[in-house]
C-alpha positions as a Markdown table, in Angstrom:
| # | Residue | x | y | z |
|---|---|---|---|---|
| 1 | Unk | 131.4 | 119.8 | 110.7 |
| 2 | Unk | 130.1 | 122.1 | 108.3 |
| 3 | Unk | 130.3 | 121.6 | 104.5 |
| 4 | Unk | 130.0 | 123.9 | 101.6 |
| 5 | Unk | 126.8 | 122.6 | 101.1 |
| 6 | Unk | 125.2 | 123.3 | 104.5 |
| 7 | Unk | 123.7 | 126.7 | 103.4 |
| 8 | Unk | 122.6 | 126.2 | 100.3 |
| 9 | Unk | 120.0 | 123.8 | 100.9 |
| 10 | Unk | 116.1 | 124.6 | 101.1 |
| 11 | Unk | 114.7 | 125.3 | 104.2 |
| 12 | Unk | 112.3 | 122.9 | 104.4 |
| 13 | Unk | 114.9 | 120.3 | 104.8 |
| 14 | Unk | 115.3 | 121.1 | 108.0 |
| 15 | Unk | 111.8 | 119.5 | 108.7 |
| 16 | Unk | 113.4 | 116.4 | 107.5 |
| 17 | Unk | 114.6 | 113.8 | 109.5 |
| 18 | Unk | 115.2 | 109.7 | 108.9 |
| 19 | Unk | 112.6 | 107.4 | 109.5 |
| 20 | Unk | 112.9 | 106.2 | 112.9 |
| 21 | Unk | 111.8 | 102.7 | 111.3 |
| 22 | Unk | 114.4 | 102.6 | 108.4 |
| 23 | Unk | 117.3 | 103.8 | 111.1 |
| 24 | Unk | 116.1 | 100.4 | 113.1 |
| 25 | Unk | 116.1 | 98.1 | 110.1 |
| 26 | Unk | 120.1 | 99.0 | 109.5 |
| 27 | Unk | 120.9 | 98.0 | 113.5 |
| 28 | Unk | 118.1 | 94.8 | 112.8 |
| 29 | Unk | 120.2 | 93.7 | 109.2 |
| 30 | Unk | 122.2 | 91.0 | 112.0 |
| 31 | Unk | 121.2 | 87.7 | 111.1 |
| 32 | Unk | 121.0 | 86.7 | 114.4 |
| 33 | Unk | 118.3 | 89.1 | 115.8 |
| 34 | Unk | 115.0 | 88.3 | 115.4 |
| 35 | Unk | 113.3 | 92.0 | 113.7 |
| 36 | Unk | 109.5 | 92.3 | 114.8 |
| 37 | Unk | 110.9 | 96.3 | 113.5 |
| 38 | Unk | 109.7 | 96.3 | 109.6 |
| 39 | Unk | 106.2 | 96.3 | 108.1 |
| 40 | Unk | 107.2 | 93.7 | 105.4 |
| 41 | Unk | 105.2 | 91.0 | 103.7 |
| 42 | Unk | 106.3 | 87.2 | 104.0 |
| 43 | Unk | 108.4 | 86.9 | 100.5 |
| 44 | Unk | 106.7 | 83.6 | 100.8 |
| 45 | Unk | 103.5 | 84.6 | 99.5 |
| 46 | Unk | 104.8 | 86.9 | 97.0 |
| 47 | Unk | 103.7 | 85.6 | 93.6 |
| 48 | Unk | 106.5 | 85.3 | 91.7 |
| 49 | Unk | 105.8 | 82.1 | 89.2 |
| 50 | Unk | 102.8 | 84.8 | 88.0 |
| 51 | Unk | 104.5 | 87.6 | 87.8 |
| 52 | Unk | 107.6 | 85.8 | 85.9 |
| 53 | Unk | 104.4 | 84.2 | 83.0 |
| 54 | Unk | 103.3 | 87.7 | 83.6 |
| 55 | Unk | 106.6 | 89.9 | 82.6 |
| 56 | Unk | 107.1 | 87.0 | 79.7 |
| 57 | Unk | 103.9 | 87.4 | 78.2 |
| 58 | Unk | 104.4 | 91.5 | 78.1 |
| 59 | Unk | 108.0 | 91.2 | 76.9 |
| 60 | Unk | 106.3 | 88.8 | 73.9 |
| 61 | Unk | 102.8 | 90.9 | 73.3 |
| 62 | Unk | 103.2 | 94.7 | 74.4 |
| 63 | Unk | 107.1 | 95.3 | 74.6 |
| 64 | Unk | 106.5 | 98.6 | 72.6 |
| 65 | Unk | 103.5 | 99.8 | 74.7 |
| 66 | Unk | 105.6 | 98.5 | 78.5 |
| 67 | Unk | 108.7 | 99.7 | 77.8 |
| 68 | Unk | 107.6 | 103.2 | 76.4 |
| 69 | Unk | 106.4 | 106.5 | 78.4 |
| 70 | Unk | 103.3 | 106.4 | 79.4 |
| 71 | Unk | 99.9 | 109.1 | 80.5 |
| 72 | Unk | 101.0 | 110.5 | 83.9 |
| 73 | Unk | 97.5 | 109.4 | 85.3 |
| 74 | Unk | 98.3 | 105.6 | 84.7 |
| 75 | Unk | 97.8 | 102.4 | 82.8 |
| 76 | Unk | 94.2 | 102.9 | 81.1 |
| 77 | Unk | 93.3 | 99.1 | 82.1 |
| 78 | Unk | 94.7 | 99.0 | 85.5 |
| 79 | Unk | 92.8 | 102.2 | 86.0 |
| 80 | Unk | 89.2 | 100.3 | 84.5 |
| 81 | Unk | 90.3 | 97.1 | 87.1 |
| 82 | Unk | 90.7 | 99.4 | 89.7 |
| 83 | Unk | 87.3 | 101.5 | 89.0 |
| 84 | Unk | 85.2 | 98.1 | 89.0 |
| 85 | Unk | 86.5 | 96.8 | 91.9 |
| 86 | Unk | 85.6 | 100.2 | 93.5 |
| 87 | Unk | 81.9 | 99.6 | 92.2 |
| 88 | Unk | 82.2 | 96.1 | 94.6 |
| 89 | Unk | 82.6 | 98.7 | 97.2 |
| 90 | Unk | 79.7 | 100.3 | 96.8 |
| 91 | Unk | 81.9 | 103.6 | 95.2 |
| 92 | Unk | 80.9 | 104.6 | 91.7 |
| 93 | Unk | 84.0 | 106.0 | 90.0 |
| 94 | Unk | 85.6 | 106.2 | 86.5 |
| 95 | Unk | 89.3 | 105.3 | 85.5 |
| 96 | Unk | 89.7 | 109.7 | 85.2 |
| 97 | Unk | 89.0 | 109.6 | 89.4 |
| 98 | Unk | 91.9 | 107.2 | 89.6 |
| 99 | Unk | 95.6 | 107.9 | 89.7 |
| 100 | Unk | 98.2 | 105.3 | 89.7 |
| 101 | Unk | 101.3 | 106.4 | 92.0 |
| 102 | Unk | 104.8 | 104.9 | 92.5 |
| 103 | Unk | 103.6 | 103.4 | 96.0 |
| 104 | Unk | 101.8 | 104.9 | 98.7 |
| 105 | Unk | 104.6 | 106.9 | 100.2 |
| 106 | Unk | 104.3 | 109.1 | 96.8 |
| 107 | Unk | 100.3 | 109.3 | 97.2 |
| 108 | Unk | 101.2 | 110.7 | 100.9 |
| 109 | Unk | 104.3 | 112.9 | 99.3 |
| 110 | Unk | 101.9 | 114.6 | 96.7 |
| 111 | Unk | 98.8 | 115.0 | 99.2 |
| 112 | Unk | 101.7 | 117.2 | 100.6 |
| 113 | Unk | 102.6 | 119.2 | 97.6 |
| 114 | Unk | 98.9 | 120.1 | 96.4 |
| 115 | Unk | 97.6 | 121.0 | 99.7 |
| 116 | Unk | 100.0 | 121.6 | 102.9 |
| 117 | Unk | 101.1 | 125.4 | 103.5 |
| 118 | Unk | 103.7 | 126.0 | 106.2 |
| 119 | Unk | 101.6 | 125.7 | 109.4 |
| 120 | Unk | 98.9 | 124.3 | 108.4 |
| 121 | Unk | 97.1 | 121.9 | 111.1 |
| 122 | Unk | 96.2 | 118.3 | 110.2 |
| 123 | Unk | 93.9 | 116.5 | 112.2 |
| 124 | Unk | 95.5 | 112.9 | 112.7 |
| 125 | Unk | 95.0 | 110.0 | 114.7 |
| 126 | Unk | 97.6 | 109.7 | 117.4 |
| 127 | Unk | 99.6 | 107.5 | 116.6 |
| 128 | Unk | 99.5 | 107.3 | 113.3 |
| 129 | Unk | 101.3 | 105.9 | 110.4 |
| 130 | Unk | 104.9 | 107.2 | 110.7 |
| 131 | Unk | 105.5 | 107.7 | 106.6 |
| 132 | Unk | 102.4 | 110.4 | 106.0 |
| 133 | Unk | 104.2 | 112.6 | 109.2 |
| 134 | Unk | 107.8 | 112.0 | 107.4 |
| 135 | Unk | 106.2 | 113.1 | 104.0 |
| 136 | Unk | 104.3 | 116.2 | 105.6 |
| 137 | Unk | 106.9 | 117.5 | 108.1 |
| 138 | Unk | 108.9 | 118.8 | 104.8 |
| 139 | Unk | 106.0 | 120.7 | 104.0 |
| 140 | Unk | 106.2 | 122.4 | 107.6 |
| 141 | Unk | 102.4 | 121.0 | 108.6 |
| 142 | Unk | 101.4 | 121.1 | 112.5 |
| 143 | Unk | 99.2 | 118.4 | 113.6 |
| 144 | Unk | 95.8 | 118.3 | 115.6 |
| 145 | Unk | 95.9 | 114.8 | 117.3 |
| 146 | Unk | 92.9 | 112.9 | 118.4 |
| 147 | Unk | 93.2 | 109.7 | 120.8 |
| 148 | Unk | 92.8 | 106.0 | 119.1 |
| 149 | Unk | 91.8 | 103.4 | 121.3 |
| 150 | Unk | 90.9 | 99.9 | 120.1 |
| 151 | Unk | 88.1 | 101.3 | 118.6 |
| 152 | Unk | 90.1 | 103.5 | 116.1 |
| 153 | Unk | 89.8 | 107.3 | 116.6 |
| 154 | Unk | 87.9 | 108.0 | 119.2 |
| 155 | Unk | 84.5 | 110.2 | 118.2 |
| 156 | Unk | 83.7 | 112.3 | 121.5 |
| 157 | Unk | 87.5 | 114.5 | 120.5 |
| 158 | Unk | 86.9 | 114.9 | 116.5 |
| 159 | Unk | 84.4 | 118.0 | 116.5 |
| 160 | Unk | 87.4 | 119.9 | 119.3 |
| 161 | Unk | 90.4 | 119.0 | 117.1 |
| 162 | Unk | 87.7 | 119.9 | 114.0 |
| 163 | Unk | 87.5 | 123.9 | 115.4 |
| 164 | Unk | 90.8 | 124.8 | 115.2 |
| 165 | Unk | 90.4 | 124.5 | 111.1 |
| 166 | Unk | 92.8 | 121.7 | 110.1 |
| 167 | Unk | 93.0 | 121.6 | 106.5 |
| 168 | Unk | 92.0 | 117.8 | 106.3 |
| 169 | Unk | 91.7 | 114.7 | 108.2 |
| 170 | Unk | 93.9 | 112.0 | 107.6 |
| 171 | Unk | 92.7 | 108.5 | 108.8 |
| 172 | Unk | 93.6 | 104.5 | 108.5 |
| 173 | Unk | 90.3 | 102.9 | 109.5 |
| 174 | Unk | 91.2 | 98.9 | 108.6 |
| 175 | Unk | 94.2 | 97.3 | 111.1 |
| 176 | Unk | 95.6 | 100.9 | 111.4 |
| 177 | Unk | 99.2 | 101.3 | 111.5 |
| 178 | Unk | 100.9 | 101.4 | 114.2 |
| 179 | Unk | 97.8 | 100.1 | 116.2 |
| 180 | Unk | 96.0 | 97.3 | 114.1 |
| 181 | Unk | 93.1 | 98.7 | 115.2 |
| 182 | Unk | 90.1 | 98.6 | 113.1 |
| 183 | Unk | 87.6 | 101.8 | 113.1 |
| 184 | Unk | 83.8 | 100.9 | 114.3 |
| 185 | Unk | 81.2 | 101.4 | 111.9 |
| 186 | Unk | 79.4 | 104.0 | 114.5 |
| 187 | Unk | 82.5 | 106.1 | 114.7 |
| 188 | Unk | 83.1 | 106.0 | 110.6 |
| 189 | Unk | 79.5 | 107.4 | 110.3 |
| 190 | Unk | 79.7 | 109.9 | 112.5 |
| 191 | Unk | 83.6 | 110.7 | 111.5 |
| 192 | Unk | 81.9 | 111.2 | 107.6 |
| 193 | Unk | 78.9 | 113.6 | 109.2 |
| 194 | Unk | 81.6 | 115.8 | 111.2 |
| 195 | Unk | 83.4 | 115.9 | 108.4 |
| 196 | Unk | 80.8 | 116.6 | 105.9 |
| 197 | Unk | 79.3 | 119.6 | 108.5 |
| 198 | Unk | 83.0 | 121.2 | 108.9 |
| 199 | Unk | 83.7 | 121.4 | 105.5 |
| 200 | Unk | 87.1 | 119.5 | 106.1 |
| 201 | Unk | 88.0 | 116.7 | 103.6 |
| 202 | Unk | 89.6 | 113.5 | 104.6 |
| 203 | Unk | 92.2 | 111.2 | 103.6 |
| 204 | Unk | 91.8 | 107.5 | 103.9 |
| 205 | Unk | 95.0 | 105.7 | 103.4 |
| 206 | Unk | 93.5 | 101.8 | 103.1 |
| 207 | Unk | 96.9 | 99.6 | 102.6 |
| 208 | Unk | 95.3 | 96.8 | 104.6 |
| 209 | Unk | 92.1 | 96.4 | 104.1 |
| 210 | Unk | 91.7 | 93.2 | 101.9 |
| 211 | Unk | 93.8 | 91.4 | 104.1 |
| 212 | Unk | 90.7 | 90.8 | 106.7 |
| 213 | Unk | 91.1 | 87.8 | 108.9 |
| 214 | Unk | 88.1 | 87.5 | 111.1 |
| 215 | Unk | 85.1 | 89.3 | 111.7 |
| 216 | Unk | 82.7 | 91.4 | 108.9 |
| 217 | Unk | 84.0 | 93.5 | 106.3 |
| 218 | Unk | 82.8 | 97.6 | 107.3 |
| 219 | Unk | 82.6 | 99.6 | 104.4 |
| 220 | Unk | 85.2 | 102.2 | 104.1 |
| 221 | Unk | 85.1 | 106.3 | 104.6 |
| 222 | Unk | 84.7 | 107.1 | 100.5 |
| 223 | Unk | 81.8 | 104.8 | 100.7 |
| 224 | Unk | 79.9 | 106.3 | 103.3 |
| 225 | Unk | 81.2 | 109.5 | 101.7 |
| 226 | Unk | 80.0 | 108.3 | 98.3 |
| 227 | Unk | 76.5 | 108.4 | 99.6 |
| 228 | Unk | 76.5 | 111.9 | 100.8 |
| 229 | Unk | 78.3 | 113.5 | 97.2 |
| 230 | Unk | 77.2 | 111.7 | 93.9 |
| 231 | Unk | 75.7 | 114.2 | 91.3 |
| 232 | Unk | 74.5 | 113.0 | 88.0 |
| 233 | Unk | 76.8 | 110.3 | 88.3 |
| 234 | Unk | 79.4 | 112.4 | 88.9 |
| 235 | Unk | 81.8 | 111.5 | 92.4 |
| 236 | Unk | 82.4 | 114.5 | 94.1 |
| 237 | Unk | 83.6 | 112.8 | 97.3 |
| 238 | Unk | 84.9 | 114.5 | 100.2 |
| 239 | Unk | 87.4 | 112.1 | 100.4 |
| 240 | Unk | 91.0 | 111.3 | 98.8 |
| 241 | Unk | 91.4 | 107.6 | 99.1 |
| 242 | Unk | 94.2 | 106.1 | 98.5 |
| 243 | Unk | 95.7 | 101.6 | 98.7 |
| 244 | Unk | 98.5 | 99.6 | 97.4 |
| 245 | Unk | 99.4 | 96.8 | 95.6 |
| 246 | Unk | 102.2 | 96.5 | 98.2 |
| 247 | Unk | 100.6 | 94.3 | 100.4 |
| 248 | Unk | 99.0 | 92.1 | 97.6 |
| 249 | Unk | 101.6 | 91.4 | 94.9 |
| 250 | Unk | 104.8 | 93.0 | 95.8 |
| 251 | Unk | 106.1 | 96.0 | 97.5 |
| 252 | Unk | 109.2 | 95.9 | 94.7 |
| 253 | Unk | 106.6 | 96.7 | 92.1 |
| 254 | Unk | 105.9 | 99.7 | 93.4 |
| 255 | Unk | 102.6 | 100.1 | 92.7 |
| 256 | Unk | 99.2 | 102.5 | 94.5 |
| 257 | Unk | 96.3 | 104.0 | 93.0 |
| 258 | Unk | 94.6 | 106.8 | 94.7 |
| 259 | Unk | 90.8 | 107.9 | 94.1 |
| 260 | Unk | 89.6 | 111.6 | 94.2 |
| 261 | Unk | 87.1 | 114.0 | 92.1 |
| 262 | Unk | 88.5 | 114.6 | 88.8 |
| 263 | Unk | 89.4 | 118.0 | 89.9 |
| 264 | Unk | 91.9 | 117.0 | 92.8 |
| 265 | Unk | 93.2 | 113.9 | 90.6 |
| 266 | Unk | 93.9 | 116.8 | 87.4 |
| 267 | Unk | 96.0 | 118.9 | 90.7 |
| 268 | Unk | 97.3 | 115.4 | 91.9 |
| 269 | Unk | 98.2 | 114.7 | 88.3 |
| 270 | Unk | 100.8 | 118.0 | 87.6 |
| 271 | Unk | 102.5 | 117.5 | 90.7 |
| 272 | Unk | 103.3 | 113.9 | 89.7 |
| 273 | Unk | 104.1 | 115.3 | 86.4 |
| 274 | Unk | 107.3 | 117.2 | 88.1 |
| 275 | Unk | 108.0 | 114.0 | 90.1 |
| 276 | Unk | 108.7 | 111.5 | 87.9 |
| 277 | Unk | 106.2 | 112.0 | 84.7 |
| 278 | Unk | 104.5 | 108.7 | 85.6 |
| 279 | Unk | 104.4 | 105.3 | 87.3 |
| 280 | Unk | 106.8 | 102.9 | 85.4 |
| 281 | Unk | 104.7 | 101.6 | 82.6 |
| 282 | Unk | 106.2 | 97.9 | 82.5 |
| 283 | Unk | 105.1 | 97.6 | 86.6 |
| 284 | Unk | 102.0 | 98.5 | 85.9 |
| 285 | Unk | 101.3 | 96.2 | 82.8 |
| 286 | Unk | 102.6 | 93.6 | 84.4 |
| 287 | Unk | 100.7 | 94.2 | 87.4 |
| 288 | Unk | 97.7 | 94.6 | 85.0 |
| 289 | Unk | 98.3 | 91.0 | 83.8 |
| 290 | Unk | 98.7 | 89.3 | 86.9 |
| 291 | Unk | 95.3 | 90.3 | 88.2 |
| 292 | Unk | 93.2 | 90.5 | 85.4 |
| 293 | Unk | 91.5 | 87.1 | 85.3 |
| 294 | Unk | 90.3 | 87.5 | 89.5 |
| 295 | Unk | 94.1 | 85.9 | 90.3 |
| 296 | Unk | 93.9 | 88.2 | 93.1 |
| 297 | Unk | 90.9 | 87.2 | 94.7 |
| 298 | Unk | 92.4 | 83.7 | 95.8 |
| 299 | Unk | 95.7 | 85.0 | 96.3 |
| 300 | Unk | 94.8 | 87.4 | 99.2 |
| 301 | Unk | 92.8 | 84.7 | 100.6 |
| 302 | Unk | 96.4 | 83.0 | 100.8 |
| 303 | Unk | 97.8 | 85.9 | 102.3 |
| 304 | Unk | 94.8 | 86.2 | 104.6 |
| 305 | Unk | 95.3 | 81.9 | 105.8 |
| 306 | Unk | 99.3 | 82.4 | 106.1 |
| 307 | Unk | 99.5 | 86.0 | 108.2 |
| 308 | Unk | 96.3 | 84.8 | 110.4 |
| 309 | Unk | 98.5 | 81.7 | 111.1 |
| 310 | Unk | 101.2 | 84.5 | 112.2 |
| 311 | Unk | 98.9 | 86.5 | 114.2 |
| 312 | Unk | 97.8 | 83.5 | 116.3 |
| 313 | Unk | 100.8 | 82.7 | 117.0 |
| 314 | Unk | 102.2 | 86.3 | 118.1 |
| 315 | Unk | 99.1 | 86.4 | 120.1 |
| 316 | Unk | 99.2 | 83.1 | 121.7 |
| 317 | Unk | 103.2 | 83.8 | 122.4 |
| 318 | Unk | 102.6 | 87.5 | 123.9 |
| 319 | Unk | 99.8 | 85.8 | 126.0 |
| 320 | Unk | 102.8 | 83.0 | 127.5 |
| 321 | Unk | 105.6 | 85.1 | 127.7 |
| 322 | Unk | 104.8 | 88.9 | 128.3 |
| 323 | Unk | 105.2 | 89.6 | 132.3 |
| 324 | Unk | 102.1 | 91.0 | 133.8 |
| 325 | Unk | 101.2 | 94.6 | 133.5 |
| 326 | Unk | 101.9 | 94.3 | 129.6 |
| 327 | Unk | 98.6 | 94.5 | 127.0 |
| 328 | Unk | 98.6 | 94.2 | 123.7 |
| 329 | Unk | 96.0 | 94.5 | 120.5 |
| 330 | Unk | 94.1 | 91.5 | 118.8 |
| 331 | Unk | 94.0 | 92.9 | 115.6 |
| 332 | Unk | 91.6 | 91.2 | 112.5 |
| 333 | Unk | 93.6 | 91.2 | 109.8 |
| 334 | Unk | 96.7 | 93.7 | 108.5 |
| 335 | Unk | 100.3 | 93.2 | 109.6 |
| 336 | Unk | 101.0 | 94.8 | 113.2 |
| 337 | Unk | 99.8 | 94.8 | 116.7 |
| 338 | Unk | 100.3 | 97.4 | 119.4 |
| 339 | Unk | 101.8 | 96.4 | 123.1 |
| 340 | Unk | 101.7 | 98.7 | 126.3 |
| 341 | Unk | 103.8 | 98.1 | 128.9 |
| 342 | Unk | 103.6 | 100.0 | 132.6 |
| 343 | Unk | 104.0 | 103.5 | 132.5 |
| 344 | Unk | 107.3 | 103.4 | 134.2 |
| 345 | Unk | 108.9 | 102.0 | 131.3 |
| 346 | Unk | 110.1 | 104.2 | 128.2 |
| 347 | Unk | 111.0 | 101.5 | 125.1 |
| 348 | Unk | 112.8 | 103.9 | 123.8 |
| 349 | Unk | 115.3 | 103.5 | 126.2 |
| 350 | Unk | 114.7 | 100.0 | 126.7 |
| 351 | Unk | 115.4 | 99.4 | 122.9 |
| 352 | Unk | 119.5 | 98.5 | 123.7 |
| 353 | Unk | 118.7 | 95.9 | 125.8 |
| 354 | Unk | 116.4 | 94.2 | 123.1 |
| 355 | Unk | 119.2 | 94.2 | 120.7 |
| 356 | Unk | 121.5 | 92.5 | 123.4 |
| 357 | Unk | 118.6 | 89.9 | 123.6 |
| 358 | Unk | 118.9 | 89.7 | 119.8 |
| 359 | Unk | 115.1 | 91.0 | 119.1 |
| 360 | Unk | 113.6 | 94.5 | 117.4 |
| 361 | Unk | 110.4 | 96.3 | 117.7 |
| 362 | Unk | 109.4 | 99.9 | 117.1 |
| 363 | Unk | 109.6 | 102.4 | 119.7 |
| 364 | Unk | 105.8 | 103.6 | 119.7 |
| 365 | Unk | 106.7 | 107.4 | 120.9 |
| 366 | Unk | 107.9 | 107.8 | 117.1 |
| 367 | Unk | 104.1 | 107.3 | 116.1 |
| 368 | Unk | 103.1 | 110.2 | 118.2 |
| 369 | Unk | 104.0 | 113.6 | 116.4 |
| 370 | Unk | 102.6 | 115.9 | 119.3 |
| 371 | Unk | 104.5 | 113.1 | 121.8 |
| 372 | Unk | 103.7 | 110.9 | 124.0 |
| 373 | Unk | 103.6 | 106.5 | 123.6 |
| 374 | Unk | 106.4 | 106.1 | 125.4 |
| 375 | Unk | 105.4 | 103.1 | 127.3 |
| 376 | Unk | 104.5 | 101.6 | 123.6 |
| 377 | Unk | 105.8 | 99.9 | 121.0 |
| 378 | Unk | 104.4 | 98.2 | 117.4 |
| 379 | Unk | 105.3 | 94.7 | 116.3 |
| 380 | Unk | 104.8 | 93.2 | 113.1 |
| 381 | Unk | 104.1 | 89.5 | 112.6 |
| 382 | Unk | 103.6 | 89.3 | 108.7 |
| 383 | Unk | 107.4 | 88.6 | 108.0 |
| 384 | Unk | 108.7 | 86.2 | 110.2 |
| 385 | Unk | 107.8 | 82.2 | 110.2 |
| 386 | Unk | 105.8 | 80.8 | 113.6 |
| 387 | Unk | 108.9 | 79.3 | 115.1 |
| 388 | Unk | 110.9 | 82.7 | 114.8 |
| 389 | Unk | 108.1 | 84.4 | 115.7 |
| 390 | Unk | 108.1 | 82.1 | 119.1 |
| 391 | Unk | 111.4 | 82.8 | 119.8 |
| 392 | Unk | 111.6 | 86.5 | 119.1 |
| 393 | Unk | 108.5 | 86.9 | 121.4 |
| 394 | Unk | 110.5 | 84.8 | 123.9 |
| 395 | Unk | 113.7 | 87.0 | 124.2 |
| 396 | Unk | 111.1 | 90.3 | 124.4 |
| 397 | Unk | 109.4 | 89.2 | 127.4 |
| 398 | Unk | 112.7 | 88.2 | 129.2 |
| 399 | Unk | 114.1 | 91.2 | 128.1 |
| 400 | Unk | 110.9 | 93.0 | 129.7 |
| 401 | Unk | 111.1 | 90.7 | 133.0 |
| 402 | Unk | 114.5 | 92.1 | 133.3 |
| 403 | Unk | 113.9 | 95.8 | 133.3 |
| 404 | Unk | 110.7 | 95.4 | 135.0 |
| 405 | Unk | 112.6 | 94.2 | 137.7 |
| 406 | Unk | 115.2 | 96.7 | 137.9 |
């Protein structure tokens, strides 16, 4: 039925459509099914005694400077924390190459506004993250895919996809979502050198990356980058990087930073401006407080002990109850895994018969935006306790038995 309203709006809102996630997590809201769906963090290991001393001792100390506008580039001490811990990394930076954004999604939202023409191709990994395609599709982008295996994007189809001029590359190298696939070191290098000899800059979106469970840290894409562009001091990466406090104190507080040349952070910096002027000052002092004394250090190590706990688990469940012809990833640390099942079977279609058998996952063809991963489908095991996640992996694989034996 058509409304007054119908031609009025902007064309690009054609481009946009609901997450496919956020759609699942309204059927999912039943208590009684068991939702593998979201990417959330276990509320258990949210820190909320600190952040309660934290938002006391503001409300007592800086009340005038937290509850007052603030710069549009973010909380000057956040920023410094944010720069030194960069310098851990190997990435020389100041607080004016940082930007402090109202979560990731925005980062990925004003990526879009500074650089995305209608039709311009973005190389990406398929799959990939499902948000950065939602944010981007407004701004009518077409996408260049190249295949991810467990090794993250796969290096022999980069320099093909790189010829038909995409105006950047956008990459998750650490427990990649949807996949939880971790990017070799061999394939970052050589990712950085094709990059650096196209001329085409990249866009690491690291949400995961402290929350390693096994194997050796790799260093990320700005700091092989950093290596190739540092003049005088000066970072002139070919790289926008951008992580979240999301996945380490709270997703409620709302809270990314995002690391460019001052340039690009001055362009990132006016189209924030006509967002929302800035990141909420209180969040961010209060995030500024809770982290200050190297809180977080031990407190990702918690999150690290509880979701590897989760993992194993998941694993050790899929490897019991999954019927054969079904493979999964092991990831080392983030919040999903990745499970194929035959090529005859499309989850999509399958996904009504997971709900009868009170259990959710993702479909993994919504991962895809060229197609394709229809015999996919991501599960998360951060959220849910062992004994749930037991259960829930128990109704999916006689849920799969059933259909596989149709």
């Amino acid at each position: 039925m058509q409304t007054p309203w119908d031609n009025r709006y902007a064309q690009r809102t054609q481009r946009m459509k609901a997450s496919a996630i956020r759609e699942l997590l309204k059927i999912t809201e039943n208590p009684e099914i068991i939702s593998f769906a979201g990417g959330l963090p276990a509320p258990e290991v949210f820190p909320t005694e600190e952040i309660r001393e934290a938002c006391n001792r503001v409300l007592k100390d800086q009340s005038a400077l937290a509850l007052q506008y603030g710069a549009t580039e973010g909380y000057l001490p956040l920023r410094e924390m944010i720069a030194r811990h960069a310098s851990r990394s190997g990435v020389q930076i100041r607080p004016n190459n940082i930007l402090i954004t109202s979560g990731s999604q925005q980062a990925l939202d004003l990526i879009g506004k500074i650089f995305i023409n209608h039709g311009d191709r973005l190389l990406v990994e398929s799959p990939t993250y499902l948000g950065a395609l939602q944010a981007w599709n407004q701004y009518g982008a077409e996408y260049v895919t190249v295949r991810t295996d467990d090794d993250g994007m796969v290096s022999e189809d980069i320099e093909q996809a790189l010829r038909t001029g995409p105006k950047f590359i956008y990459v998750l190298p650490n427990f990649q979502n949807p996949m939880g696939v971790t990017m070799s070191m061999e394939r970052r290098v050589k990712l950085v050198e094709m990059a650096d000899r196209y001329g085409v800059p990249l866009v690491e979106d690291d949400p995961y990356g402290q929350l390693r469970f096994e194997g050796e840290n790799l260093p990320g894409v700005n700091v092989l980058d950093a290596q190739l562009h540092v003049q005088n001091g000066r970072y002139t990466g070919n790289v926008i990087y951008f992580s979240t406090f999301s996945k380490i104190l709270s997703p409620g507080l709302r809270l990314a930073w995002m690391i460019a040349p001052d340039e690009v952070i001055s362009k990132l910096a006016l189209a924030k401006q006509g967002t929302d002027l800035h990141t909420a000052t209180f969040n961010q002092v209060v995030a500024y407080e809770v982290s200050r004394h190297g809180f977080l250090d031990n407190h990702v190590k918690h999150i690290c002990e509880v979701y590897s706990e989760r993992r194993n688990v998941m694993l050790d469940s899929l490897a019991e109850y999954m019927p054969e012809g079904v493979t999964w990833t092991h990831p080392h640390g983030g919040l999903f895994l990745w499970v194929r099942v035959p090529e005859s079977c499309d989850t999509t279609k399958m996904f009504p018969a997971a709900i009868r058998n009170k259990v959710a996952y993702v479909p993994g063809e919504s991962f895809h935006p060229n197609g394709g991963g229809t015999n996919t489908m991501r599960l998360n095991f951060s959220y849910c306790k062992p004994a749930t996640i037991v259960e829930g992996i128990s109704r999916l694989g006689n849920m799969l038995k059933e259909e596989l034996c149709q």
